[in-house]
N, C-alpha and C positions, 0 to 999 in steps of 0.2 A: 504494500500500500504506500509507502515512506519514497517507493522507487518511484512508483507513478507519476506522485504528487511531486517528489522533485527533476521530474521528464517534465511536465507540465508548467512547472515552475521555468524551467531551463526553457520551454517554447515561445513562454512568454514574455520570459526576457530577449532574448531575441529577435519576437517578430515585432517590440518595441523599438527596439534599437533599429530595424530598419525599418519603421516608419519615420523613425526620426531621421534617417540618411535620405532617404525620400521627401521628406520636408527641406533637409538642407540642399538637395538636388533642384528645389523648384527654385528656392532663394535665389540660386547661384545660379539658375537658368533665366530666373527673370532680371537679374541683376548686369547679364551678360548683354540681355536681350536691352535694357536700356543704355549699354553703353556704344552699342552698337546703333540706335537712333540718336542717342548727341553726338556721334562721331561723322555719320549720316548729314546731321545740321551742320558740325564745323566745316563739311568737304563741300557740304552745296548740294548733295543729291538730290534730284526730285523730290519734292513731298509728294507722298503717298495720297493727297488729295488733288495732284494734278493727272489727270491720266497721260499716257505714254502719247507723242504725237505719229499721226497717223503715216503709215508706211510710203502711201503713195499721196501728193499733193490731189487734194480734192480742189472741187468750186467752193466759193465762200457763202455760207448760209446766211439767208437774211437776216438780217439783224431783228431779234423777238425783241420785245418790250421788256420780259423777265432777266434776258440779261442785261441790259441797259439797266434797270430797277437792282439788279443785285451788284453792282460796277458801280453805281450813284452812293450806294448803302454802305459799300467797301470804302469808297471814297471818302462816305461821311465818319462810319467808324476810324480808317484813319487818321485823319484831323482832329478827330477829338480824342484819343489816343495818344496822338502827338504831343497836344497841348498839356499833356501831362509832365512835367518838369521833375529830373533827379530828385531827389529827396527833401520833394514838396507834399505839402497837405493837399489831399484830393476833397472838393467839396462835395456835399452832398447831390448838385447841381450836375454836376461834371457826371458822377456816379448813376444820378437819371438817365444823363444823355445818351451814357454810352448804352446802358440797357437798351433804351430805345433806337440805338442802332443797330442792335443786335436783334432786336424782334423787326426793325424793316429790311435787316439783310435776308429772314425767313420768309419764301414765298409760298411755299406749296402749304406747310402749317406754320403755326404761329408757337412758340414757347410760351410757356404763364411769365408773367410779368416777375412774380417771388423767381422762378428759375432766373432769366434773363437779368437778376438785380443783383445775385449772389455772384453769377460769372463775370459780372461786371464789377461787383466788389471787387474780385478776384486778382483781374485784369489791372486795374486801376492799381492795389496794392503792388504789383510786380514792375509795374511801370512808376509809380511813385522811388521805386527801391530802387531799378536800373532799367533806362527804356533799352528796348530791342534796336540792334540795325537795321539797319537797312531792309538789308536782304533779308534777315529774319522776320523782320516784321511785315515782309512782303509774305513769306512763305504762311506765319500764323493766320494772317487777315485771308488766304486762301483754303488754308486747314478751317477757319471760322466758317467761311461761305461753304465748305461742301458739308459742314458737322448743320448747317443749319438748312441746308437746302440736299438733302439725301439725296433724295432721285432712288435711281437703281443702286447704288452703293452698296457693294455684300460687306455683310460682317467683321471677312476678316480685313477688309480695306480700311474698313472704319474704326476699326480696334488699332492700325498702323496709323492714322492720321491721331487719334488721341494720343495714342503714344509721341506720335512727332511733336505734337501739339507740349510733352510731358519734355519731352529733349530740347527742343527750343527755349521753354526755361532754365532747364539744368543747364544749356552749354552757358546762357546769360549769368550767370551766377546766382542760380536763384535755388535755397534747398530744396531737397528732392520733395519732401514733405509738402512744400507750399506748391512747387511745379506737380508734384502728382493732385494736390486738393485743385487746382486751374482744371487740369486733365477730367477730373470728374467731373466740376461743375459743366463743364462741354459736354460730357458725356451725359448730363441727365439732362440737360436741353435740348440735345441731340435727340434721346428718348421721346423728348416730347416733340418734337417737331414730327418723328418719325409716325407716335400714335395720334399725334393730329392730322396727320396727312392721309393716313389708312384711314383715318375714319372719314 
């Protein structure tokens, strides 16, 4: 009986310890996995919210309303963006705006105003801390329009644009902590624009 119970005892320690290596496998997979999207941001690669350009030169599409509408929106978000200075107070004012350019970049659905006010907390805080370049800040305002404007978007495109979304603050110097809270609040506005649009 004494034998059993310490076989059993012995399995259990065991199949502990390698659930615990398996937990540090994921750590060190996903840790891998975002160093590999800020290094992605410092080279310039495409964001994962621009698609590949097309193989053979096509005719040029008429020009829709809805991009013109989401290019005006881009536009506005970043000017007021901009206007956000190093390590200035953001006002409450500033903090409306930007929501509200982020619910007119969404055309198919709209985000709730509480989502769209938290990402723009968000936003504002990281640009108050250190604004983006250039180019970064071209690459996020693009990561923004396709997290708010899905379309056909699969899953796993859009789990790599959050992520970018996550590495363009990390490569800025911003803790992973507050760049991955950015990344979510994207990601639940995203949600919603998504189940508003299905509906």
């Amino acid at each position: 009986m004494k034998s059993i119970l310490a076989f059993l005892g012995l399995a259990l320690l065991l199949s502990g310890n390698n659930c615990a290596a398996q937990g540090a496998d994921m750590i060190i997979k996903q840790r891998a996995k975002e160093i590999r999207d800020q290094n992605n941001v410092r080279q310039g690669v495409t964001s994962p919210s621009r698609p590949p350009p097309p193989a053979q030169p096509s005719t040029a599409p008429a020009t829709s309303p809805a991009v013109t509408a989401v290019q005006q929106a881009k536009a506005k978000l970043r000017a007021d963006l901009a206007a956000i200075q190093a390590n200035s107070q953001v006002t409450p004012e500033q903090k409306q705006q930007i929501a509200k350019d982020l619910v007119a970049l969404a055309q198919a659905g709209k985000p709730s105003t509480q989502a769209a006010a938290v990402l723009a907390e968000d936003l504002s805080a990281a640009f108050a801390q250190k604004p983006l370049a250039e180019k970064d800040h071209d690459r996020l305002l693009s990561d923004l329009a396709a997290v708010l404007n899905p379309g056909n978007i699969q899953k796993a495109q859009m789990d790599a644009i959050f992520a970018d979304i996550q590495a363009i603050f990390q490569v800025n110097g911003q803790a992973r902590k507050d760049a991955v809270k950015i990344a979510d609040a994207a990601r639940t506005v995203g949600g919603e624009v998504k189940n508003g649009a299905a509906k």
